[in-house]
VOGU-3710 file (C-alpha; in Angstrom, 3 decimals, decimal comma):
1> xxxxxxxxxx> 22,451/32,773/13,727  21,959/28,946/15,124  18,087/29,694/15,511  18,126/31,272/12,480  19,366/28,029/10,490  17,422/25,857/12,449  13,868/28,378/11,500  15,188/27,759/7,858  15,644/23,845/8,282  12,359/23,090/9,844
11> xxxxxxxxxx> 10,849/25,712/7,119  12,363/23,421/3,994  11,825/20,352/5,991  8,015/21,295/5,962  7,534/22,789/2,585  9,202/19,753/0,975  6,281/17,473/3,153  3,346/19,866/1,952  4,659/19,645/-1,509  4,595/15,551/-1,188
21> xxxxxxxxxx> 1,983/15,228/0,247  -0,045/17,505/-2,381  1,180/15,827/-5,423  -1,299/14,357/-7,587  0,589/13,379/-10,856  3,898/9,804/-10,347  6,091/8,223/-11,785  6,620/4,639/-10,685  9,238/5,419/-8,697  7,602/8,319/-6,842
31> xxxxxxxxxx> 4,738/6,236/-5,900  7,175/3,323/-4,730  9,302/6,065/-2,502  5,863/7,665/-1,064  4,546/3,999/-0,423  7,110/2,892/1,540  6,539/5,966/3,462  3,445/5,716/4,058  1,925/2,789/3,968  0,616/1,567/7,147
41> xxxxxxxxxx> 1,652/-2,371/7,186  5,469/-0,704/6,415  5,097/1,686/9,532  3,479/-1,515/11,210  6,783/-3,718/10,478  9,115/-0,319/11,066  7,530/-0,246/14,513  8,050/-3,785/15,521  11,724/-3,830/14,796  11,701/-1,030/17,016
51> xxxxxxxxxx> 10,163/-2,765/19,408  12,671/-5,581/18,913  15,737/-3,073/19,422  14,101/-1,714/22,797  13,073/-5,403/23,264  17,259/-6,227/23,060  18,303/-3,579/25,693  15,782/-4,594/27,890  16,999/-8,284/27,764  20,716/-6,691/27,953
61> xxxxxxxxxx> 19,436/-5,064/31,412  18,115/-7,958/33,071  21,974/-9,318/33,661  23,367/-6,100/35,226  22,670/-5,173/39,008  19,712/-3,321/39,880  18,909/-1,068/42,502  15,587/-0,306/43,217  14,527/2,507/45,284  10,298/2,979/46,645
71> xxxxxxxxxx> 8,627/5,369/48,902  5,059/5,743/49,698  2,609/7,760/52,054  -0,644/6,681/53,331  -2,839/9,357/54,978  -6,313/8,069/57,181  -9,144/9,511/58,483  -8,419/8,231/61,540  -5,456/7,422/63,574  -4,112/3,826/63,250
81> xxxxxxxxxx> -0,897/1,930/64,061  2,237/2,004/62,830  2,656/-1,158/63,385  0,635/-4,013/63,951  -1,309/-4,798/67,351  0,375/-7,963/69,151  0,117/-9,100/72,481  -1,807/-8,204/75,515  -1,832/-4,081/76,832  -3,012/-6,120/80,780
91> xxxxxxxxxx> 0,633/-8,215/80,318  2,583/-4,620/79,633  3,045/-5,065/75,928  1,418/-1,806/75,513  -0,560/-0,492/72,552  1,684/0,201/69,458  2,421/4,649/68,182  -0,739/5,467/65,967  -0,971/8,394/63,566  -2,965/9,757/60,541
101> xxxxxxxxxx> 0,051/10,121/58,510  2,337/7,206/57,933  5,370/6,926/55,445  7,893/4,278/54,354  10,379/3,790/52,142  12,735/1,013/51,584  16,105/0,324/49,240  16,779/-3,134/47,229  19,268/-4,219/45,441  19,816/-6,917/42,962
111> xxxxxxxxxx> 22,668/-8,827/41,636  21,669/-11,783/38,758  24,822/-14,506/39,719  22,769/-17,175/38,237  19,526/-18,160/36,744  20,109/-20,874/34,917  21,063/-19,226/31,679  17,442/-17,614/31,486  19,144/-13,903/30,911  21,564/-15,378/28,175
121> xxxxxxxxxx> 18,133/-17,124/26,407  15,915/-13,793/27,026  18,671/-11,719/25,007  19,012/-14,531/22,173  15,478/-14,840/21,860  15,064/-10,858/21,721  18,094/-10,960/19,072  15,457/-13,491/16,736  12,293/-11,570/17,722  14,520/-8,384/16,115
131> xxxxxxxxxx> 15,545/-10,519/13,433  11,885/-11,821/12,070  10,553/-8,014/12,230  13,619/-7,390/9,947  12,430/-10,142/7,751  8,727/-9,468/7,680  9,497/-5,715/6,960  11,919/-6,606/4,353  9,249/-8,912/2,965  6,784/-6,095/3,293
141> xxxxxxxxxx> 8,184/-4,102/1,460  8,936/-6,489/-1,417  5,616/-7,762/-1,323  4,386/-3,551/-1,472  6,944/-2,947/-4,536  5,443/-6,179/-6,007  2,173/-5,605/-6,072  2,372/-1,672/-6,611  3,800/-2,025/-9,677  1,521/-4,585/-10,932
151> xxxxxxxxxx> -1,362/-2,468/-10,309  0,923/1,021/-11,496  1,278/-1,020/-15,336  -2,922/-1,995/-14,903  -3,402/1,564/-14,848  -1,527/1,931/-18,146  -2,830/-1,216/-19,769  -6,777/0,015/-18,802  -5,567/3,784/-19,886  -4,745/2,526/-23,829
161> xxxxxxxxxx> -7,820/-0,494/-23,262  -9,999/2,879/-22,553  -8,447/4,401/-25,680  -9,262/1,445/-27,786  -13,243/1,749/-26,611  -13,383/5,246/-27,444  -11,787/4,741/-30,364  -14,419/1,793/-31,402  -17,547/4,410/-29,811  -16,171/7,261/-32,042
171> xxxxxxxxxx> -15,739/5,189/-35,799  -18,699/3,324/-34,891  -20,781/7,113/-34,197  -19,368/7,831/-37,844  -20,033/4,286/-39,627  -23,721/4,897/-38,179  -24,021/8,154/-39,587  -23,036/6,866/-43,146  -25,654/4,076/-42,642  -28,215/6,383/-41,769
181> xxxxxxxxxx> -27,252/8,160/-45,238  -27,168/4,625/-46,892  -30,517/3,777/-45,407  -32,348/7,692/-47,009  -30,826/6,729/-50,088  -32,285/2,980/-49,888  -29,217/1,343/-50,683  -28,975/-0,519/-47,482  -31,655/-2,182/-45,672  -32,312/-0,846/-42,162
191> xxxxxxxxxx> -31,560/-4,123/-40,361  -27,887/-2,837/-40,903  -28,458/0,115/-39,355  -30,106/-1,741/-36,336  -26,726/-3,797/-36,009  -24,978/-0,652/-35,545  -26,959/0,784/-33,074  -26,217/-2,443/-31,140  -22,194/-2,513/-32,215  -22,544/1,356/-30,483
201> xxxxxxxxxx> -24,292/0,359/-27,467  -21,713/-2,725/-27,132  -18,980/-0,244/-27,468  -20,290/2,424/-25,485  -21,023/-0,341/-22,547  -17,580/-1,343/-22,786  -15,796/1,723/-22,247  -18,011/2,182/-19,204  -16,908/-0,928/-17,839  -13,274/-0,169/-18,372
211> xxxxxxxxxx> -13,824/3,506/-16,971  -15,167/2,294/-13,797  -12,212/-0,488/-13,463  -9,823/2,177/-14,210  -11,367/4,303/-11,626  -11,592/0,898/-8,792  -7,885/0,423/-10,268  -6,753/4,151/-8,926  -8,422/3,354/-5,800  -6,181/0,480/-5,150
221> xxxxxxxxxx> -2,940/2,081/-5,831  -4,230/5,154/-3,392  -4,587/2,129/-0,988  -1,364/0,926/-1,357  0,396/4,104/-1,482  -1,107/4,964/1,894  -3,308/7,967/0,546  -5,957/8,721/3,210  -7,466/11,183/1,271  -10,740/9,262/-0,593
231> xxxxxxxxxx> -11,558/12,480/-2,275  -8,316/12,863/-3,699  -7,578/12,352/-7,130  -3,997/11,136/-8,700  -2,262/10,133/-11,956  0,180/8,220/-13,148  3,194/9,886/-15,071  6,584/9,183/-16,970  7,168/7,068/-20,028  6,421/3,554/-20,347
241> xxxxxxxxxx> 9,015/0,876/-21,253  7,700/-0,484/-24,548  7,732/-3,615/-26,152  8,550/-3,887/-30,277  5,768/-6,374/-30,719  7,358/-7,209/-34,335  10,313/-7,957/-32,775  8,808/-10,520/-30,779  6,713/-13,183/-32,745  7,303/-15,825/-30,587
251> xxxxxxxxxx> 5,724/-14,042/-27,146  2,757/-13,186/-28,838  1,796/-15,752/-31,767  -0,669/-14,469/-34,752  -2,738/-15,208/-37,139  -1,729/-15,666/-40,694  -3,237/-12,274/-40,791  -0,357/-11,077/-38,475  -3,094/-10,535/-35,444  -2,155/-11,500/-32,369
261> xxxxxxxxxx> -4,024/-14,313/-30,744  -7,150/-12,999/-28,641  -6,485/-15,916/-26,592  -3,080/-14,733/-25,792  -4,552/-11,417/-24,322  -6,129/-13,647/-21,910  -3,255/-15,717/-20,959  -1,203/-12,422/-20,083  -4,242/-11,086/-18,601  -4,180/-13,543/-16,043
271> xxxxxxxxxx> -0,508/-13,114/-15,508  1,043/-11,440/-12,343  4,994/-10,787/-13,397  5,308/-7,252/-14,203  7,151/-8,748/-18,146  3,362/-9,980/-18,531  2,163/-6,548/-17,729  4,192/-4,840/-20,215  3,331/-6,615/-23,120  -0,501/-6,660/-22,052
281> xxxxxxxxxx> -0,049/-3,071/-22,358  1,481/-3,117/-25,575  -1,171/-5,714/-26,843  -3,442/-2,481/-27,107  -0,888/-0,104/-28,265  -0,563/-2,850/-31,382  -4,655/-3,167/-31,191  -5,588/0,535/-31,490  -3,229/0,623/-34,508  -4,459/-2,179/-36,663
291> xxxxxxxxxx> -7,885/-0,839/-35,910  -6,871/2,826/-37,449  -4,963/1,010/-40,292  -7,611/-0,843/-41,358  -10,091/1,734/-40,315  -12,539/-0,782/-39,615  -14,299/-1,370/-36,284  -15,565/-5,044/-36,245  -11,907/-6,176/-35,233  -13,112/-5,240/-31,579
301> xx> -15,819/-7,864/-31,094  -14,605/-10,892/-32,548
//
């Protein structure tokens, strides 16, 4: 009955792994729990405050008596000595017992009285070795949770930036199309056509560009999480705290227009606190909006 819940433990133990290990689809605090599980510079710092618990004991063990025991066997080709040569065979010293085989072994022991308070310094100084790999992994581990979740809200600000180009690509496909109908019927000249197609390629180029950082930006978190698997391809899940934008005039000033500020975007773009991150997010949330409000597309590119 023992082996048989044991068989069952190891079974659930494992399944649960596989099924971790397989995911492809978290939420921002799955992908902080499976970072700090496997990311290698937090098994790095887990290991060297391991080493600075072992490093404790040993420094413990240098103050209490020691007894040494040793042994060793020597076999030669030839015969030799036992023990070394000395004095003259002519003055009756006589030649010393020889043999192929020879073994020894020998018992020591060792009692630290004092040393100068060395052994009370080694275990203080293995106490503060212990205590800066607590520290560093501590700080590790903020640092991972920092920086995770900076990139995890990147991911959703380039998701609804991606949105906004596709958006742009897809009105500025149909505004063409109307133009090219304008142009049959002659009531627009075709220089207005040509600065469509460019608007399109513009747009089209854009969303590129933010597909690729999207796809560099998933790379990164892998990274972070400790995914090992280059091939392997994750999202990110759950709902996203969101900002009333209307609610909030004074974060992100506007236009007498009511748009926000393009020079605003930037400033939060350059930001690293994960407030700044939400409300870039919800900068395109608000963008994508005005843009199928107004149902116009030039709002993109000024």
């Amino acid at each position: 009955m023992k082996k048989l819940l044991i068989f069952i433990s190891l079974l659930f133990v494992s399944s649960t792994a596989y099924a971790e290990m397989n995911k492809t689809s978290y939420t921002l605090s799955d992908a902080i729990e499976f970072a700090v599980k496997n990311n290698p510079r937090i098994i790095q710092s887990s290991k060297d405050v391991e080493i600075g618990t072992y490093g404790i004991s040993e420094a413990k063990a240098n103050k209490m008596p020691r007894l040494d025991f040793n042994s060793g066997a020597t076999r030669y080709r030839y015969a030799s000595p036992i023990t070394p040569i000395s004095g003259s065979p002519l003055k009756g010293s006589g030649f010393p017992e020889f043999a192929s085989n020879i073994y020894d072994f020998g018992v020591s022991f060792i009692l630290p009285l004092y040393r100068g308070g060395r052994l009370d310094a080694g275990v203080t100084i293995a106490e503060i070795k212990k205590s800066i790999a607590e520290d560093m992994l501590r700080m590790s581990k903020q640092d991972l949770i920092y920086n995770l979740t900076n990139v995890y809200y990147k991911i959703y600000q380039l998701e609804k930036l991606l949105d906004a180009n596709e958006a742009s690509v897809k009105q500025l496909e149909a505004h063409k199309k109307n133009v090219e109908l304008f142009l049959q019927t002659g009531t627009v000249p075709k220089v207005e056509l040509l600065k469509i197609e460019v608007e399109l390629a513009h747009a089209k180029r854009n969303a590129l560009v933010v597909k690729n950082s999207l796809e560099s930006t998933y790379e990164l978190l892998k990274t972070l999480m400790g995914i090992d698997d280059i091939n392997k391809k994750i999202s990110i899940a759950g709902d996203n705290p969101v900002w009333d934008l209307h609610k909030s005039p004074q974060i992100f000033p506007r236009d007498n227009k009511g748009h926000i500020f393009e020079g605003q975007w930037h400033q939060h773009s350059l930001a690293t606190d994960v407030v700044a991150a939400f409300a870039w997010y919800n900068c395109y949330d608000f963008k994508l909006a005005q843009v199928q409000k107004d149902n116009r597309v030039e709002y993109f590119y000024q």
